[in-house]
N, C-alpha and C positions, 0 to 999 in steps of 0.2 A: 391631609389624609388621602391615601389611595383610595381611586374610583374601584369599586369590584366590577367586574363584566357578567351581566346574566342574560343567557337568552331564553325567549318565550317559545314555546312552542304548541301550537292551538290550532286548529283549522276554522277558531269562530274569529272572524275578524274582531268583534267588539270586542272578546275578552281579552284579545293582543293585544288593543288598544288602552283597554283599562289598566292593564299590570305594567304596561311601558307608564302609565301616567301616573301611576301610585307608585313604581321603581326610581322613577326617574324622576321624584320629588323628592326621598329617600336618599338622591346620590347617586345610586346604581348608575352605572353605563347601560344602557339597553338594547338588544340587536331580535330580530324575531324571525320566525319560522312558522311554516303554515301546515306540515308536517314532518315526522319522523325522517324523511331522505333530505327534504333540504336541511334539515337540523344536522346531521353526520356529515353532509357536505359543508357547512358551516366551521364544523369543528376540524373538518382539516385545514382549512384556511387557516381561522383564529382560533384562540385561545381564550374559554370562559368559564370562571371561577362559579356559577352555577347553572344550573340547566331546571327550569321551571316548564316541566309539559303534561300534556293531556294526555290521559292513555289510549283513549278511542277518538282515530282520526284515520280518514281512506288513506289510503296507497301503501305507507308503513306507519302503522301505531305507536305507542307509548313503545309498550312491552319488546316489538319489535326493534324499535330503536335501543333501547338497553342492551339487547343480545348483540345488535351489531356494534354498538362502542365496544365491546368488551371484548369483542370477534377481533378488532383495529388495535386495543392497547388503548383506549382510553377510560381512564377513570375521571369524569368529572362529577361535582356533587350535584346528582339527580335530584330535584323533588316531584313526585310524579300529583298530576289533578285529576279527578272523574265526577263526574257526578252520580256514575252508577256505581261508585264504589261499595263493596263488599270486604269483611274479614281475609276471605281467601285473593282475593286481588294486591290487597296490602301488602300479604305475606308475599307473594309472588315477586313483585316487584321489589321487594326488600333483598328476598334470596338474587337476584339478580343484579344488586347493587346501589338501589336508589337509596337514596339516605332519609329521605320522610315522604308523607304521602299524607295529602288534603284532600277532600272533601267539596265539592262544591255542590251545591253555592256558599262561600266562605268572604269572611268580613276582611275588608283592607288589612287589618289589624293582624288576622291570622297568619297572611302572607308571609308579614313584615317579620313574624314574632319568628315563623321558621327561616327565613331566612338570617335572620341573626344568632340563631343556636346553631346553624349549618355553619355559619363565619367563627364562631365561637370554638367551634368541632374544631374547624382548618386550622383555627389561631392556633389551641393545645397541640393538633398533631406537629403543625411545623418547632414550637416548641419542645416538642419531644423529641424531635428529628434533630435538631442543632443539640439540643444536651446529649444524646447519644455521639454527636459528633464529635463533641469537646472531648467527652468522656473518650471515644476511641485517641481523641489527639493527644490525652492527658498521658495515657496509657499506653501508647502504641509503639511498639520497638521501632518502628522505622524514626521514630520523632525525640529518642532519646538522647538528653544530652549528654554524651560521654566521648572522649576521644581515645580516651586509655586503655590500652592492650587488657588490663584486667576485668574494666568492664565489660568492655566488648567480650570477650570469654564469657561471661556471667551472664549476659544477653545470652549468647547461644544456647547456655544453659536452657535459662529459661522456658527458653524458644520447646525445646527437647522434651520440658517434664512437663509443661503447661499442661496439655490432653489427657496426662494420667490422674489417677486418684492418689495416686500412694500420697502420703506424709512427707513433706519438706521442712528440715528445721535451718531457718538464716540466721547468721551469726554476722556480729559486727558491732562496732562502737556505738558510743550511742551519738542519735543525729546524724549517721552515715544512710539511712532511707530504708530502713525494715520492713516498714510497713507498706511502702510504696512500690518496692516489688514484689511483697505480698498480692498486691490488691492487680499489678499486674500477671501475675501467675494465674490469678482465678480470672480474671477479664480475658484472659488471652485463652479460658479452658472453655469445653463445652457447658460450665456452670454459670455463665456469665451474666445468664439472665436469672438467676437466680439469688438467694440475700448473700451477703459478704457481710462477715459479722466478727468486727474486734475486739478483745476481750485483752486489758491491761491486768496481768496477773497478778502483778504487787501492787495496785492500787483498789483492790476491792477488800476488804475486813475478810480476815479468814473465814469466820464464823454466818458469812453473807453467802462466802465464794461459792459454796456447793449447789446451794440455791438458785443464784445464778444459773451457774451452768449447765446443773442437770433438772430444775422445778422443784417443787413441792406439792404434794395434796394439801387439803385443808386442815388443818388443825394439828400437822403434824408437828409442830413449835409454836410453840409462844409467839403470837400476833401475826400467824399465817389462816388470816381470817377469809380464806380463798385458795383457790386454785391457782397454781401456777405453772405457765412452760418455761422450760427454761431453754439457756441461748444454744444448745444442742439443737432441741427440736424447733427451735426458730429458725437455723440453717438448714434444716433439713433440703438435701438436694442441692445446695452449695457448698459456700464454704466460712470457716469459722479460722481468726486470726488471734491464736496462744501470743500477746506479746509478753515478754519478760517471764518465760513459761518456767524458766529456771527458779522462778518464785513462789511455787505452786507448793501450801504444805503437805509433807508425807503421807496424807490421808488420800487427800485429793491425787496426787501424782498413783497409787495405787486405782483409784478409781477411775481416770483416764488411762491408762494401759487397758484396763478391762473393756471401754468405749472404742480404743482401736482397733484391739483384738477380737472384740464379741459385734461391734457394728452395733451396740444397742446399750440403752441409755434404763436408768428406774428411777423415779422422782424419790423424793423425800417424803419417806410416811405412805411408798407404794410398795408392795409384793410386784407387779407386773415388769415388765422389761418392755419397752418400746425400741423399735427395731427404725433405727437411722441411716440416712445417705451423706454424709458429709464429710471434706476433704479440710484434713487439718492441715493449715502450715501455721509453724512454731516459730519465734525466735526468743533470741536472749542476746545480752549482753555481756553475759557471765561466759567464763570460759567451764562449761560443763564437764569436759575431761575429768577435768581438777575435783568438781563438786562431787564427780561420782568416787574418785579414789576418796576422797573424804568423807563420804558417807552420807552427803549432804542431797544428795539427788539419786535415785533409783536408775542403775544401768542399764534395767531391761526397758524402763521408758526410754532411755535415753537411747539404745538401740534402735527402738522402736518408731523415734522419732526421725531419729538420723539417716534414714533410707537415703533420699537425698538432698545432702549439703549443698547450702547456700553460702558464702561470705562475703561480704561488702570489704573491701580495703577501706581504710581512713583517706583521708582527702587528702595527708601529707604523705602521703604512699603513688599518687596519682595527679600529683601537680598542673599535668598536662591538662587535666579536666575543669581547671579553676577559672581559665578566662573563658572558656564557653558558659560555665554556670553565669559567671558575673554577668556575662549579656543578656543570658535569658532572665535572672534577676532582674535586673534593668529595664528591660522590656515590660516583664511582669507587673511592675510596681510603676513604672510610667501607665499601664494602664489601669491599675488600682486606683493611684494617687493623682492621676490627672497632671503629671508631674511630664516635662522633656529633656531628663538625663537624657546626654547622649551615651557618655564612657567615662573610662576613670581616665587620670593624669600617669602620664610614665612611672610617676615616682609613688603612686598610691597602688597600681599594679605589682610594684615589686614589692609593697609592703606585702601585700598581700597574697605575692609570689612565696615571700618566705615564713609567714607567718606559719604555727605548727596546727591550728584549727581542732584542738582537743574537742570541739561542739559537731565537728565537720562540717556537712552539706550546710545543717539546720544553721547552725554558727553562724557563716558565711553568708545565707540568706537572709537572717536577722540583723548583722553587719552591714550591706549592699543597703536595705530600706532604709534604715537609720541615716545611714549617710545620705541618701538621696533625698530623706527629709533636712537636713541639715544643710545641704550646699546651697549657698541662695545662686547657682551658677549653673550651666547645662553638664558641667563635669564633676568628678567625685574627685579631692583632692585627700591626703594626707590628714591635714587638719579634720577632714569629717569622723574619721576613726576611733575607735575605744584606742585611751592610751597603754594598752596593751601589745596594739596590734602597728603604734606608730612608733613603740619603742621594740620592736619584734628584735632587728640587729643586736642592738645593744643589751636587751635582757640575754639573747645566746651567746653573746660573749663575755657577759658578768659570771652566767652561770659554768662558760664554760673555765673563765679563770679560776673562779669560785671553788671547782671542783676539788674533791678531796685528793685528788691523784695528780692535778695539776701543782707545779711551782715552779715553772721557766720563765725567771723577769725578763730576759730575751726576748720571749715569744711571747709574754702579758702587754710590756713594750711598743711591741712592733702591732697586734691588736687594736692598740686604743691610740696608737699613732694612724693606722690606718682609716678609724670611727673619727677622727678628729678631721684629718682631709676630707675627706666626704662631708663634713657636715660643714667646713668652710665653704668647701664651693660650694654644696646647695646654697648655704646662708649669702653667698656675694653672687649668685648666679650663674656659677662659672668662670668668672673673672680672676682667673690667678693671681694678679698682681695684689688686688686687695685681699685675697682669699691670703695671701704669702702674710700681708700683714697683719691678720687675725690672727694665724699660725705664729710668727713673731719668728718669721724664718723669712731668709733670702728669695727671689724668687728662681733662683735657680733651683736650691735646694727644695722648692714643691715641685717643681719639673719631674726633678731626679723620681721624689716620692710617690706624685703620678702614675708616672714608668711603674716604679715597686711594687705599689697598690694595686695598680689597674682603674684606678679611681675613674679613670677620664670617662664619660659616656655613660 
C-alpha cells in the first residue's frame, strides 16, 4: 500500500508532535510546518496528499494560507484545526477550499476518521477521472478504428452534426455499430453530461411502449398503481436513442411526430403537456423508403426524422477495416480474458479476409473471442473458426456453380481444380512433389497449374 503524504501545520510544538505520532502509526508519511508561509514554501518543494492546519497562527494563518494556495494553483486537501472555532469560520474556510474542518480539543480517533473520508473523497474522484477517460477513449474520433474511406467520411459527418439538436436517423445492417455512433454523436455534443437513453423499439410489447416512452398518471390503466416518468422526461436535456424505430406501431409513430414537432410530451391519463429538451437520433435496419411507399411507416415521420443521414456500410463493403478491428479485438479480450493472443495465422486472415460477415462488426468480434478462447497457442489459426467461416471459399464457389444462371463445365472445372490445389499444398505444406501426388497428377503438370491458379503464396 502507498504511504499518503500529510503535512501538519501548527505553531504549538506539542500538537505537531502529537499528530506526527498518531499519523505516523496510521502509515502516513509526515512532514510539518510551524506556520502558514513555511507550509506554501513546503508545498512548492513537495507534494502532499493532505494538509492538516490551525487556522490561528502569527505571521500567516490558516485562512491566509488557503488564499495563497489558490492564489499559486494549488489544490491540496485542506483540513483546517481551531479551537476557537465558530459556524461562520467553517463556512469560510469551506468557501475557500478546505475540505473539512475539526474542532479542537478533538480525540485521536476524530483525526483518523477524517482523514480517511478525505482519502475515500480522492479515491472516487480519481475514479471518476479514469471512467471519464475511458469513456472519452471509448468514444473519441481521434481513437476510432477505421481505415476506410467510408468511414472516415462518416466520422467527419459526425464531427459536423455532433453540436446541433436536429434529429439524426442512422441506417445500416445489423451489427454494423448503430448504437455506437449514436452514443458517440451525443458524447461528442454539448449534451454529454447529460442522460443517453436507448430505447429498442421492437423489443418492448406494443401495449407497454407508450408508457415507456411518454409515463402515465396513476390509475390511468389497469395496474398503473403509480405515477410514472417516462423515457422522454428521463432524457430531458439529452438525448434519447429510437433503435429499430422503423418498429414503432402507427399510433405511436403519429405520437412521436407531435414530440419532434411540438418539443413536448403528455403522459397517459394526463390533460397537461410537459415541455422537453431532447435530441432524438433514430436508427433502423429496415430500408424505410420502401415502408413508406407501402404504407407501413408515416413519411412525414420519416421526413422528419431524416434531417440528417447516417449509414454505416457493412463490413464486406469495407474490408480494409477488418485486420485493424481484429487487433483491436485481440487486444481487447487479451485484456478481458487474461489471455496472450498475439495475431491470427496467414491463412486464418484470409479466411477471414473473404468471409461475407452478414453479422458485421458484432459477428466478427464474437468470431475473434471464440477463437482466442479456443487456441491453446499465442495465434488464431483456421481450425479455431465456425465452420462457416473456414469453408467461406468453397461455399462461394458451390453457390456460385449452383447458381441458376450458371452452367459452364469449363468454368465449374477449372473452379474446383483450382480449390483442389490449394488445399493440397496447404495439406503437404507447400511441398509440390507430394502435394502432385495427392493431386494424382505429374509434378510438372502442378507447376503448370500453379502458374494458372496463382496458387503459389
Amino acid at each position: 500500500m502507498i504511504s499518503r503524504r500529510v503535512l501538519i501545520v501548527d505553531d504549538e510544538e506539542n500538537m505537531r508532535h502529537m499528530l506526527s505520532v498518531i499519523l505516523s502509526k496510521e502509515g502516513y508519511e509526515v512532514d510539518i510546518a510551524g506556520d502558514g508561509k513555511e507550509a506554501v514554501d513546503k508545498m512548492e518543494s513537495s507534494a502532499f496528499d493532505f494538509i492538516l492546519a490551525d487556522i490561528r497562527m502569527p505571521r500567516v494563518d490558516g485562512i491566509s494560507m488557503l488564499k495563497e494556495l489558490t492564489k499559486r494553483g494549488m489544490y491540496p486537501t485542506v483540513i483546517m484545526m481551531s479551537a476557537y472555532g465558530t459556524a461562520d469560520t467553517a463556512l469560510q474556510t469551506m468557501k475557500l477550499g478546505a475540505y473539512d474542518y475539526i474542532t479542537k480539543p478533538f480525540k485521536p480517533d476524530d483525526v483518523i476518521l477524517t482523514l480517511r473520508k478525505a482519502e475515500e473523497r480522492e479515491r472516487l474522484k480519481t475514479e471518476n477521472t479514469l471512467l471519464k477517460q475511458e469513456i472519452n477513449k471509448e468514444y473519441s474520433f481521434a481513437n476510432i478504428i477505421a481505415k476506410s474511406t467510408e468511414m472516415r467520411d462518416m466520422f467527419a459527418t459526425i464531427k459536423k452534426i455532433s453540436g446541433y439538436k436536429t434529429t439524426v436517423l442512422i441506417t445500416g445492417e445489423t451489427g454494423t455499430g448503430k448504437e455506437l455512433v449514436a452514443r458517440a454523436i451525443h458524447h461528442n455534443s454539448p449534451r454529454r453530461d447529460k442522460a443517453f437513453i436507448p430505447v429498442n423499439c421492437g423489443a418492448i410489447p406494443e401495449n407497454l411502449l407508450e408508457s415507456e416512452l411518454f409515463g402515465h398518471e396513476k390509475g390511468a390503466f389497469t395496474g398503473a398503481i403509480k405515477k410514472k416518468r417516462g423515457i422522454f422526461e428521463e432524457a430531458d436535456g439529452g438525448s434519447i436513442f429510437l433503435d429499430e424505430v422503423g418498429e414503432l406501431p402507427s399510433a405511436l409513430q403519429v405520437k412521436l411526430l407531435r414530440v419532434l414537432q411540438e418539443e413536448e410530451i403528455r403522459r397517459i391519463g394526463d390533460n397537461r403537456v410537459i415541455g422537453i429538451d431532447v435530441r432524438v437520433i433514430a436508427a433502423t435496419a429496415r430500408n424505410l423508403i420502401s415502408e413508406v411507399k407501402q404504407g407501413k411507416f408515416r413519411d412525414d415521420l420519416f421526413y422528419r426524422l431524416n434531417i440528417l443521414p447516417i449509414n454505416i456500410a457493412p463490413l464486406r463493403e469495407r474490408r480494409e477495416d477488418i485486420p485493424l478491428l481484429i487487433e483491436h479485438f485481440i487486444k481487447k479480450y487479451n485484456k478481458k480474458l487474461d489471455l496472450a493472443v498475439e495475431r491470427t495465422t496467414k491463412d486464418a486472415l484470409e479466411l477471414l479476409m473473404d468471409y461475407q460477415w452478414p453479422g458485421n462488426v458484432r459477428e466478427l468480434e464474437n468470431c475473434i473471442e471464440r477463437a482466442m478462447v479456443l487456441t491453446g497457442s499465442n495465434l488464431i489459426a483456421p481450425e479455431n473458426f465456425s465452420p462457416e467461416i473456414r469453408h467461406t471459399k468453397e461455399a462461394d464457389h458451390y453457390s456460385l456453380i449452383m447458381a441458376d444462371e450458371f452452367f459452364s463445365i469449363k468454368k465449374a472445372a477449372r473452379i474446383i481444380e483450382g480449390e483442389l490445389v490449394r488445399k493440397a499444398l496447404k495439406k503437404t505444406g507447400g511441398n509440390r512433389t507430394r502435394a502432385a501426388d495427392l493431386l494424382e497428377i505429374s509434378h510438372r503438370a502442378l507447376l503448370y497449374k500453379i502458374k494458372e491458379f496463382q496458387a503459389e503464396g
